[in-house]
C-alpha positions, 0 to 999 in steps of 0.5 A: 537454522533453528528457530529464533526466540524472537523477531523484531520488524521495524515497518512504521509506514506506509499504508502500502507498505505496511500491507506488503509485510504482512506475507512476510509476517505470515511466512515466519508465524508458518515456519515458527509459530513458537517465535515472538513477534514484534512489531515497530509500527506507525500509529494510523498504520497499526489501525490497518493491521493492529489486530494480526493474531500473535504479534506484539506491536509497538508503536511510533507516533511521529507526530509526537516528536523525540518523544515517539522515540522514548515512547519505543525505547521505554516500550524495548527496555531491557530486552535483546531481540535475536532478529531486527528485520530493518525494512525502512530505509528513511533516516527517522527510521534508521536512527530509531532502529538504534534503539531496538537491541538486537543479535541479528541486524538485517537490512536492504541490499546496498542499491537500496540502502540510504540515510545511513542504512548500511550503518546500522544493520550487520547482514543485507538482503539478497540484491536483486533488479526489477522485484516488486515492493512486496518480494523485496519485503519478503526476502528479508526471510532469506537470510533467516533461511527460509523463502516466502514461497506463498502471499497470504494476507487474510487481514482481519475486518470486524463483523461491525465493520462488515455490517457498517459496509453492508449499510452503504449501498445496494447489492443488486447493481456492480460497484465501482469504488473511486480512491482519487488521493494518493499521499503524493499529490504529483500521482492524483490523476485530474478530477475531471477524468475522474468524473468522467468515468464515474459518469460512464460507469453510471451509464454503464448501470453500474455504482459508483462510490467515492472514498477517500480520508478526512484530510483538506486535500482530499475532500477538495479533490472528491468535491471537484470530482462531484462537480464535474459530475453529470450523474450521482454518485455515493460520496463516502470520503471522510466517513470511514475507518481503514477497517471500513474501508477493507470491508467497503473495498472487499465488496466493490467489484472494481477500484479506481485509484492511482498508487496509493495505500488503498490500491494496495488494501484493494488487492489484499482483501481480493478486489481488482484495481485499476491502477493509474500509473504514469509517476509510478512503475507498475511494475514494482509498485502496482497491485501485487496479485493482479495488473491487467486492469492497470493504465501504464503510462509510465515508459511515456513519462520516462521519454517525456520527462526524463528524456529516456526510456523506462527501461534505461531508468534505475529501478524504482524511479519515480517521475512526480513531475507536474503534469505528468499523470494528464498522460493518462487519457479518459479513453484509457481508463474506459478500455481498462474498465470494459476490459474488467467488466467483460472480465467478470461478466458484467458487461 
């Protein structure tokens, strides 16, 4: 097909999330750099990718209510998109898609769709079992006729957000960076073993640097963390931006993090995860371009909480079960990190 004039995305949230539409969003500048992109986008998330070159966004601020709806009806008034790529499958953003015009409507496939999805797009991505979240996001080109055939993300970060990172530790030893918090609270692996590691680490002559937001329940989690801890480590929890914390995560040798948005940052910007995944599959939503550092715990908490094996279970079922991330031993965390370490050298 010929090149369309322009292209509205709707991708308010998450963090994750937002990160995986941006191969997407490099897909389509590629093959049509003269197509207008929009983008409908959550207000923490546009401070992750806010500063892509050559793209409109728009944003919506949940936290203000229906007047975040107005905010984007005012922001489209009087324009008709030729494309609406509509990737998010919550009812808020299905009722919001309503208000962005356009000729095309392009949705999940039926397996994914909820909330009224399939009421409100006009065409379906392609159904397809057992993809990851960012190839599932990158599909909804196919439609258009085109084919993500390469993941780019080349995320911007601010040379004062460099020199920032710069200024926070040593370069002469490796970094373990420690994101302890996911947005679910039922994936955070227990602070302890968290310490524990960070105490092996250390040992082990290595850095340890712990990060995280400026929420109650994430400075709670990195205080019981530095409590259990027998060794110093750098606590930077609270005191970073999301463009800080790309430049902090594109120096540190390694991550340690359950999943969560950072895990996805991690992989974007070239740094090695170590996943903690046992509420989650890996396999779907683990770091897109490496897993071999991950811990997978999760076909074991399919048998223990759902009574059946992962492979049995609809794919993207996720198993936010108290007490399920305790699967994860502190001795499969150290085999993972070894493992990393001798990978690179630095055992």
């Amino acid at each position: 097909m010929s090149a369309p004039d322009s292209i509205c995305l709707l991708r308010t949230s998450a963090l994750g999330d937002v990160t995986h539409v941006v191969p997407l969003v490099r897909t389509l500048q590629a093959a049509w750099p003269q197509t207008r992109l929009s983008w409908v986008i959550g207000k923490l998330e546009q401070q992750l990718v806010g500063d892509l070159p050559g793209i409109e966004f728009i944003r919506f601020d949940k936290s203000r209510g229906r007047a975040a709806f107005a905010d984007v009806r005012q922001a489209v008034a009087g324009r008709r998109f030729d494309v609406l790529l509509q990737m998010q499958v919550a009812l808020r953003s299905n009722l919001l898609s309503l208000l962005l015009p356009a000729r095309r409507r392009i949705g999940y496939d039926r397996a994914r769709s909820r909330d009224g999805h399939g009421l409100v797009i006009r065409e379906r991505i392609p159904d397809r079992n057992g993809e990851h979240v960012l190839d599932a996001i990158g599909s909804f080109c196919e439609p258009l006729g085109l084919h993500q055939e390469t993941v780019r993300w080349d995320l911007p970060i601010p040379d004062e957000a460099l020199a920032w990172a710069a200024d926070q530790w040593r370069a002469d030893a490796p970094v373990l960076m420690i994101s302890p918090g996911s947005s679910h609270a039922l994936r955070n692996w227990l602070p302890e073993r968290y310490a524990a590691v960070a105490d092996h680490a250390t040992g082990r002559g290595w850095q340890v640097v712990l990060t995280g937001g400026r929420s109650a329940a994430e400075r709670q989690l990195a205080d019981a963390i530095i409590h259990h801890s027998r060794r110093p480590l750098l606590d930077l929890t609270g005191k970073d931006t999301l463009k800080k914390a790309l430049a902090m995560l594109q120096r540190a040798d390694l991550l340690l993090t359950p999943d969560s948005g950072p895990m996805h940052m991690a992989n974007a910007v070239g740094t090695r995860v170590l996943g903690l995944h046992a509420a989650s599959n890996p396999d779907r939503s683990g770091p897109y371009s490496d897993r071999r550092w991950c811990v997978n715990r999760y076909d074991q908490a399919a048998r223990r909480f759902l009574d059946r094996p992962a492979a049995e279970l609809a794919w993207g079922t996720k198993i936010e079960k108290p007490g399920v991330m305790a699967l994860i031993s502190i001795d499969d965390v150290l085999e993972r990190f070894e493992a990393a370490a001798a990978d690179r050298g630095l055992a």
